[in-house]
PDB file of N, CA, C and O in Angstrom:
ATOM      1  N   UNK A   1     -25.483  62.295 -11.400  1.00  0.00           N
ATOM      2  CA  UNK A   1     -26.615  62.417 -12.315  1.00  0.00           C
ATOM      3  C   UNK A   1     -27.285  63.777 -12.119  1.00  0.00           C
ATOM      4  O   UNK A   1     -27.113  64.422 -11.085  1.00  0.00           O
ATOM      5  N   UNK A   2     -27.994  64.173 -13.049  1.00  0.00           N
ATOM      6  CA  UNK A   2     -28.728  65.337 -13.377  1.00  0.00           C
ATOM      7  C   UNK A   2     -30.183  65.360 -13.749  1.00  0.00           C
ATOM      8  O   UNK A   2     -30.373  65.083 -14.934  1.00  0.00           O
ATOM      9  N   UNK A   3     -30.966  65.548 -13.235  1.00  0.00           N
ATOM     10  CA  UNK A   3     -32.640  65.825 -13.501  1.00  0.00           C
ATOM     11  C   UNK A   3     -32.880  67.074 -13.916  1.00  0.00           C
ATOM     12  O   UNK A   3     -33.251  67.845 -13.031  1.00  0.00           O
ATOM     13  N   UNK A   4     -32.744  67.648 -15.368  1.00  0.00           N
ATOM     14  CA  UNK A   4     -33.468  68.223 -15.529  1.00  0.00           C
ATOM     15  C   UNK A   4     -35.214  68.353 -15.744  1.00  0.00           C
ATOM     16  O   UNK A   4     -35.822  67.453 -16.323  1.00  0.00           O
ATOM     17  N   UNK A   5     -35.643  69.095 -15.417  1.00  0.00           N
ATOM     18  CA  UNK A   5     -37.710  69.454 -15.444  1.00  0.00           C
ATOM     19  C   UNK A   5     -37.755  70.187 -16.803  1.00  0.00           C
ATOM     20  O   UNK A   5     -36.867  71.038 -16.838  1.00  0.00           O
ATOM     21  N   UNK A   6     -38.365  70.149 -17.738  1.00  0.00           N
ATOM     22  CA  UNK A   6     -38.778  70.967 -18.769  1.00  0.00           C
ATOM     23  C   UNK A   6     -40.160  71.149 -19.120  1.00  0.00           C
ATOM     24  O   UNK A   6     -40.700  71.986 -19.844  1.00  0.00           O
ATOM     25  N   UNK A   7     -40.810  69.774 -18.168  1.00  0.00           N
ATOM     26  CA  UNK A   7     -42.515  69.804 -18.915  1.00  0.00           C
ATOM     27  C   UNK A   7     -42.671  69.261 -19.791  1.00  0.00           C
ATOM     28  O   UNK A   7     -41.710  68.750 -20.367  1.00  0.00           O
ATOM     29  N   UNK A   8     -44.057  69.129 -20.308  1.00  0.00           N
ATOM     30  CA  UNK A   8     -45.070  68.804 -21.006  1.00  0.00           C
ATOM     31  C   UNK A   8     -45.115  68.956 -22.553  1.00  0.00           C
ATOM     32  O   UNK A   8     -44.986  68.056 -23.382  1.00  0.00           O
ATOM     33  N   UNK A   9     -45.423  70.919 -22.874  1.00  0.00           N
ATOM     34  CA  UNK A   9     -45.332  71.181 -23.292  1.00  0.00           C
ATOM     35  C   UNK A   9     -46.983  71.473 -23.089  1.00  0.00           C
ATOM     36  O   UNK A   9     -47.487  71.915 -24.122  1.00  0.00           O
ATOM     37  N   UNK A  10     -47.673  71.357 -22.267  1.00  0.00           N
ATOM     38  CA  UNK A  10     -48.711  71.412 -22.854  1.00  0.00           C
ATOM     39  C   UNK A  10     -49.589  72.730 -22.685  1.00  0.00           C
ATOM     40  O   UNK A  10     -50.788  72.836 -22.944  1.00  0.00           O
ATOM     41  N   UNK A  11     -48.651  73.803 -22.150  1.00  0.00           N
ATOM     42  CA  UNK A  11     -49.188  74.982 -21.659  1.00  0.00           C
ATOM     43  C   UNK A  11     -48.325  75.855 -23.311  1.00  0.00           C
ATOM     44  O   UNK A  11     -48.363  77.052 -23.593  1.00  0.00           O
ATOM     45  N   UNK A  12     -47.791  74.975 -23.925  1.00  0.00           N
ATOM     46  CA  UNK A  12     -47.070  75.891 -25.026  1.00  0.00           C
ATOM     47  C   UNK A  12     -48.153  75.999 -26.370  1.00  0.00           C
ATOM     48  O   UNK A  12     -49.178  75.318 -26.400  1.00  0.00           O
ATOM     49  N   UNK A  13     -47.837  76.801 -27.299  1.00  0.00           N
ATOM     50  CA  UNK A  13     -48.641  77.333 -28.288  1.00  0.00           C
ATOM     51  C   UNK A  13     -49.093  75.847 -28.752  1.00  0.00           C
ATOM     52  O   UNK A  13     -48.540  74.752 -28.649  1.00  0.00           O
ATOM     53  N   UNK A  14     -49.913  76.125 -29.119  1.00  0.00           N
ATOM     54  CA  UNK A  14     -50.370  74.830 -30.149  1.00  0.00           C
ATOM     55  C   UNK A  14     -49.788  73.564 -29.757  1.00  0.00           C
ATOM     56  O   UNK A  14     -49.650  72.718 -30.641  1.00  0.00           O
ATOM     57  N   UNK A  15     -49.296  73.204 -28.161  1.00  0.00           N
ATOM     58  CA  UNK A  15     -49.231  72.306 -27.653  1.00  0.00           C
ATOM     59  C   UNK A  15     -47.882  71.963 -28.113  1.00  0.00           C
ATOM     60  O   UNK A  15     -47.481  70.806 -27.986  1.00  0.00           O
ATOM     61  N   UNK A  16     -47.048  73.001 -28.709  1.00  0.00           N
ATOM     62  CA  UNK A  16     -45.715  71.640 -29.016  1.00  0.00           C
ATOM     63  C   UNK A  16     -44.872  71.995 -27.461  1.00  0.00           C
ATOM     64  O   UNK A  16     -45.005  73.044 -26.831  1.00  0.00           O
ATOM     65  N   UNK A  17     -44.445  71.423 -27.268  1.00  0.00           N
ATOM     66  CA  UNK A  17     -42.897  71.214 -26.183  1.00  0.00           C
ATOM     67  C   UNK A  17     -41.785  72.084 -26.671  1.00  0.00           C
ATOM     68  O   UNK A  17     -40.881  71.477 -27.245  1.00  0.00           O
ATOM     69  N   UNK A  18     -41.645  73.552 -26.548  1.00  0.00           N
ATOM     70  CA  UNK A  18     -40.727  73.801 -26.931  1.00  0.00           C
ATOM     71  C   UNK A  18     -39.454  73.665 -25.905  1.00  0.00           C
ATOM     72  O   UNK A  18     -38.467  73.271 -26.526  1.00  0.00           O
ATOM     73  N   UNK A  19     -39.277  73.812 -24.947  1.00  0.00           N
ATOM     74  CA  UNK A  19     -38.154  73.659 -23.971  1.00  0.00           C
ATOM     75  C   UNK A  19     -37.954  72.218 -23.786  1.00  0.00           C
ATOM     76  O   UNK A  19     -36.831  71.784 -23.530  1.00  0.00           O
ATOM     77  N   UNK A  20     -38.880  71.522 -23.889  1.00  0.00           N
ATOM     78  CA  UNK A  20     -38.431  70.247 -23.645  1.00  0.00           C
ATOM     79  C   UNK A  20     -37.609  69.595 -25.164  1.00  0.00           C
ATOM     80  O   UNK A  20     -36.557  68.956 -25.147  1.00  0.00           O
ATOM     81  N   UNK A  21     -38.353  69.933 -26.324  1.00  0.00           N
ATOM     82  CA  UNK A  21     -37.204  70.296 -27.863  1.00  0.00           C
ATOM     83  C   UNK A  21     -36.224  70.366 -27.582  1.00  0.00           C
ATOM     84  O   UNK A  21     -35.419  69.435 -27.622  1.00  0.00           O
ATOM     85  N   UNK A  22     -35.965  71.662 -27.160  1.00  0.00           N
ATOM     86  CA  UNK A  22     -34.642  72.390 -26.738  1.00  0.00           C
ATOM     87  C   UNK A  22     -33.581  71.953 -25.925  1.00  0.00           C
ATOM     88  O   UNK A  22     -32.435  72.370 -26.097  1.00  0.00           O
ATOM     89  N   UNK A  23     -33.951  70.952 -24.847  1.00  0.00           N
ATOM     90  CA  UNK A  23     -33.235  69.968 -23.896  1.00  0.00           C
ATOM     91  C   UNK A  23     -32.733  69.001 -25.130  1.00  0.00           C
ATOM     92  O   UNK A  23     -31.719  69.039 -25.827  1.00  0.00           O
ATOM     93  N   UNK A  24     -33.669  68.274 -25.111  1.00  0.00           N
ATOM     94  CA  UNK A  24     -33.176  66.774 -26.385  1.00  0.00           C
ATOM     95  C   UNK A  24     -32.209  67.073 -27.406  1.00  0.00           C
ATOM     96  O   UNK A  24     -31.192  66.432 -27.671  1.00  0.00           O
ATOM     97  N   UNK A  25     -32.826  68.565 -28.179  1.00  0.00           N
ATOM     98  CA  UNK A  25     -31.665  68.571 -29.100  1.00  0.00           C
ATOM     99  C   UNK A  25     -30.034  69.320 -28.716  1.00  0.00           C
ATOM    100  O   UNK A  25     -29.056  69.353 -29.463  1.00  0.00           O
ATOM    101  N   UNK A  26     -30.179  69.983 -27.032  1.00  0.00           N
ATOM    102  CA  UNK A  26     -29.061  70.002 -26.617  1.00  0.00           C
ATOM    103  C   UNK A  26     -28.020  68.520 -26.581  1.00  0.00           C
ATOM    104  O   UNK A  26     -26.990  68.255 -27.201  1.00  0.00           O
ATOM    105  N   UNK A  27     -28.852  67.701 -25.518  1.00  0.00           N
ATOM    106  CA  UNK A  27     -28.368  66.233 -25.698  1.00  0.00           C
ATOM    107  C   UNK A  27     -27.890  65.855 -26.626  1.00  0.00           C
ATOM    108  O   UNK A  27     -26.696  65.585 -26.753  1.00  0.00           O
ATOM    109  N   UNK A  28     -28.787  65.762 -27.498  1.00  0.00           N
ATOM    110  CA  UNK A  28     -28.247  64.721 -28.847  1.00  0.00           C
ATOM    111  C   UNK A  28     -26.939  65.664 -29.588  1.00  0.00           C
ATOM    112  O   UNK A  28     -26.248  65.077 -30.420  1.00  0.00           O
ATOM    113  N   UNK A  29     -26.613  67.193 -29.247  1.00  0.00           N
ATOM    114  CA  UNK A  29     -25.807  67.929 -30.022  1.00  0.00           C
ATOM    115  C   UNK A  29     -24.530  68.663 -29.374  1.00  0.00           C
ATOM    116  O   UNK A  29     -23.487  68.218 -29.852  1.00  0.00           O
ATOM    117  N   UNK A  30     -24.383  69.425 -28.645  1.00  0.00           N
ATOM    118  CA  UNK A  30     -23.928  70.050 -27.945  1.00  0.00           C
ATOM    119  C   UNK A  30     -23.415  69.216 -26.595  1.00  0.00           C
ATOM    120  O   UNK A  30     -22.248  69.339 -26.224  1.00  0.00           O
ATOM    121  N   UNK A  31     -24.121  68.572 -26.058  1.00  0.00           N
ATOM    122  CA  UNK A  31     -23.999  67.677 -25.021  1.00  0.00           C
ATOM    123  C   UNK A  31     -23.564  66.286 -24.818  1.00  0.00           C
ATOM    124  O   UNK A  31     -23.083  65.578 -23.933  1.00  0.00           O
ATOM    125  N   UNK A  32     -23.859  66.233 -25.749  1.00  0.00           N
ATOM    126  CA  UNK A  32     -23.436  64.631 -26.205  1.00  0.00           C
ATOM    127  C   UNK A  32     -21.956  64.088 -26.056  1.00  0.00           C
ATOM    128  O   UNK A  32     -21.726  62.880 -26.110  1.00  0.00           O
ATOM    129  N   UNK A  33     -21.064  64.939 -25.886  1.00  0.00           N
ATOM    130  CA  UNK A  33     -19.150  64.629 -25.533  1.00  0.00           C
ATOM    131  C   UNK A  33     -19.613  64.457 -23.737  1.00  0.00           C
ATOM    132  O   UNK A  33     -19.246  63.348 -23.346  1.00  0.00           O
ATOM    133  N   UNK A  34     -20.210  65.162 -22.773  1.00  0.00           N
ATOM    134  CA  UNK A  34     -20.395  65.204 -21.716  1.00  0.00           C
ATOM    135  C   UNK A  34     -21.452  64.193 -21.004  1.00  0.00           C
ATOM    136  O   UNK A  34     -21.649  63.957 -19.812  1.00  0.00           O
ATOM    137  N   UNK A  35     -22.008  63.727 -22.090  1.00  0.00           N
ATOM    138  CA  UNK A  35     -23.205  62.680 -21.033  1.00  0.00           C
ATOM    139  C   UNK A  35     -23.039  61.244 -21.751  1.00  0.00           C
ATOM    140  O   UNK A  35     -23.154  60.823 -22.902  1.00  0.00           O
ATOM    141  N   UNK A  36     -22.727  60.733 -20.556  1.00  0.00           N
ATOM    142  CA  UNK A  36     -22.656  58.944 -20.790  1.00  0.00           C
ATOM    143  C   UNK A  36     -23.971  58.283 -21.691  1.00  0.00           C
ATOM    144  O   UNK A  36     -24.110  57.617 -22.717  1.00  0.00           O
ATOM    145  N   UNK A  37     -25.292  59.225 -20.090  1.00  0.00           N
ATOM    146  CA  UNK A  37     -26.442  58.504 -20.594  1.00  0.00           C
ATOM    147  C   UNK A  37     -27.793  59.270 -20.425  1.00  0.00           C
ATOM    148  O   UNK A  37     -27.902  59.824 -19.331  1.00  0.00           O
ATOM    149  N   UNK A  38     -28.859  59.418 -21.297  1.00  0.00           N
ATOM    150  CA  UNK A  38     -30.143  59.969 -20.975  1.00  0.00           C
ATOM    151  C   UNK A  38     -31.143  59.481 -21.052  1.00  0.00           C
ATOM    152  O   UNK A  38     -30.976  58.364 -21.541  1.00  0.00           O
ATOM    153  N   UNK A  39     -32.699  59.767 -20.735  1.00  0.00           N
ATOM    154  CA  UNK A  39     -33.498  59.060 -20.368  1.00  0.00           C
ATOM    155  C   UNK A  39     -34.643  60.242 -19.918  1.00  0.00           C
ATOM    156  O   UNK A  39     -34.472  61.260 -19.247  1.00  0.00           O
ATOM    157  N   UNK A  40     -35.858  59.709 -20.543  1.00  0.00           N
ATOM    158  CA  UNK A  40     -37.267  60.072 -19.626  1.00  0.00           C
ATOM    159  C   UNK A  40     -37.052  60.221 -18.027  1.00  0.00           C
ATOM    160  O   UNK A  40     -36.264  59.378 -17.597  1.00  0.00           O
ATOM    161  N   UNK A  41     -37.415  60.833 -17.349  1.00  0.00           N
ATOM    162  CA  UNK A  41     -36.812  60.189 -15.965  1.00  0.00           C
ATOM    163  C   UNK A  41     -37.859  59.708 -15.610  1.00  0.00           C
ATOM    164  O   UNK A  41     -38.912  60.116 -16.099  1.00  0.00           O
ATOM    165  N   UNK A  42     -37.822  58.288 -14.262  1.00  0.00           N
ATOM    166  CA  UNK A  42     -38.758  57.929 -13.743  1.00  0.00           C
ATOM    167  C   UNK A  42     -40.460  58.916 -13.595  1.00  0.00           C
ATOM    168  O   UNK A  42     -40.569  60.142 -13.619  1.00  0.00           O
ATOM    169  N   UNK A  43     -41.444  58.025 -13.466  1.00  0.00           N
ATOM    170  CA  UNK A  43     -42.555  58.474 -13.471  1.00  0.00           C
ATOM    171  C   UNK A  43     -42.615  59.360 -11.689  1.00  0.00           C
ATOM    172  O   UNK A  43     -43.388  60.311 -11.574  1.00  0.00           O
ATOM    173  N   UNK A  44     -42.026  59.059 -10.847  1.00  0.00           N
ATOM    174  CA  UNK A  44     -42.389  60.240  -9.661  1.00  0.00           C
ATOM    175  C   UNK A  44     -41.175  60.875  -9.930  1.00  0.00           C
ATOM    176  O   UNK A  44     -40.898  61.484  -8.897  1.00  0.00           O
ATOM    177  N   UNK A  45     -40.373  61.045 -10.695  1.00  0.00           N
ATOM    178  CA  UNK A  45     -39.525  62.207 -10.856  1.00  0.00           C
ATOM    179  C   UNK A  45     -39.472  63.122 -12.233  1.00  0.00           C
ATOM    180  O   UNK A  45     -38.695  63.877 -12.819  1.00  0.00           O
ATOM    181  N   UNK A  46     -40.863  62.541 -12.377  1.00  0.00           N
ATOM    182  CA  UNK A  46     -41.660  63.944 -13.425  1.00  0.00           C
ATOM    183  C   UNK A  46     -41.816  62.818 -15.473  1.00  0.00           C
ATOM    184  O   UNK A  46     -41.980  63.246 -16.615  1.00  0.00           O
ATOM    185  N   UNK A  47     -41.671  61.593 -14.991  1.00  0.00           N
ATOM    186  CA  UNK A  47     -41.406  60.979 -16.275  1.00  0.00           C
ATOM    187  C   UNK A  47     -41.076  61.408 -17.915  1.00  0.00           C
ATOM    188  O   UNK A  47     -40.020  61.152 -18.493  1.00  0.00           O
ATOM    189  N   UNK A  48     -42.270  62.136 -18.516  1.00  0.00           N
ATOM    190  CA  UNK A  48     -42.057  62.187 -20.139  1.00  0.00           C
ATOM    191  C   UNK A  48     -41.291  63.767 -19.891  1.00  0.00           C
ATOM    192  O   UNK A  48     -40.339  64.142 -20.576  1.00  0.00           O
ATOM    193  N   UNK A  49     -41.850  64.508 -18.888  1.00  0.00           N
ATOM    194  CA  UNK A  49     -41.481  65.541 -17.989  1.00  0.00           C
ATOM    195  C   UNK A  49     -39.854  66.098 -17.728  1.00  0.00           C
ATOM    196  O   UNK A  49     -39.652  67.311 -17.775  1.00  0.00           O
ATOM    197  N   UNK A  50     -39.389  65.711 -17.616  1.00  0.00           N
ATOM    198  CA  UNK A  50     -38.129  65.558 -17.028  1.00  0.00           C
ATOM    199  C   UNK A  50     -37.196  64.289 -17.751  1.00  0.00           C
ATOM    200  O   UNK A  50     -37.537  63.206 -18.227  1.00  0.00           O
ATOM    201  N   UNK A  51     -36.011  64.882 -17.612  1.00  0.00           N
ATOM    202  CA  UNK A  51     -34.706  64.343 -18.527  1.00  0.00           C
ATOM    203  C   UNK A  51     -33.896  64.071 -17.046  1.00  0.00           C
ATOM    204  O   UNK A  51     -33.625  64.887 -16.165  1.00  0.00           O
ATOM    205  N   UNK A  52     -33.552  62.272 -17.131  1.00  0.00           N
ATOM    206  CA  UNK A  52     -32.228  62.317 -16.078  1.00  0.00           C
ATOM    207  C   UNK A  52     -31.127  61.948 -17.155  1.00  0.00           C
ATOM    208  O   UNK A  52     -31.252  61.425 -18.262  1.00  0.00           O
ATOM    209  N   UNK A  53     -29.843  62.457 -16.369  1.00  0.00           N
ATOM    210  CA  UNK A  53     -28.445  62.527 -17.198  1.00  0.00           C
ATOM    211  C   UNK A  53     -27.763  62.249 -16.599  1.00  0.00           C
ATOM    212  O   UNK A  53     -27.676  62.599 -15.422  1.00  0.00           O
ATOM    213  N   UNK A  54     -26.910  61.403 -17.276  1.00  0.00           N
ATOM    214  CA  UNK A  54     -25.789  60.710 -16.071  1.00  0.00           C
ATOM    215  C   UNK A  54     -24.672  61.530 -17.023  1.00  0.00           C
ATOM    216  O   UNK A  54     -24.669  61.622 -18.250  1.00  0.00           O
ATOM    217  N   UNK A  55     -24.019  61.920 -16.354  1.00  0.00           N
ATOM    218  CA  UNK A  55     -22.630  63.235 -17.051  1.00  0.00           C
ATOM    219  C   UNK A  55     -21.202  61.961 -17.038  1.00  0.00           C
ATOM    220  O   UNK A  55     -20.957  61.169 -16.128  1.00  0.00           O
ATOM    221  N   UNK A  56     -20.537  62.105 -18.201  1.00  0.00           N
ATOM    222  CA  UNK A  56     -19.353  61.622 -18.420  1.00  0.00           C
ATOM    223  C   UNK A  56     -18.144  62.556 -18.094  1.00  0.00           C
ATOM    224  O   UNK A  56     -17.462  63.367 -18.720  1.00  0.00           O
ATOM    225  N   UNK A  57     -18.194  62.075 -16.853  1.00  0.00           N
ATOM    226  CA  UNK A  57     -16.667  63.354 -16.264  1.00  0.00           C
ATOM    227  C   UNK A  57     -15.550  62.588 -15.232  1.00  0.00           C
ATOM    228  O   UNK A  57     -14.584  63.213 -14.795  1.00  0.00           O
TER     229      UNK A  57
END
């Protein structure tokens, strides 16, 4: 598995999430042949914060 951190978003312009965007729509696009499974990750491992990934390999 994989934890990526991306944040909040809340230090970004006008509050949107851009890196954390940028993760999800990797996932759902690009990534998506390679990962079984994704997910918020747990709340002490950064919850809305952070992406865990379980990789299909």
């Amino acid at each position: 598995s994989v934890l990526i951190i991306h944040g909040k978003g809340f230090g970004s312009r006008d509050r949107i999430p851009v890196l954390k965007n940028l993760v999800e729509y990797y996932i759902a696009t690009e990534g998506k042949n390679h990962i079984k499974y994704s997910a918020d990750a747990p709340i002490h491992l950064g919850g809305s914060g952070a992406k865990i990934i379980f990789l299909d390999i």
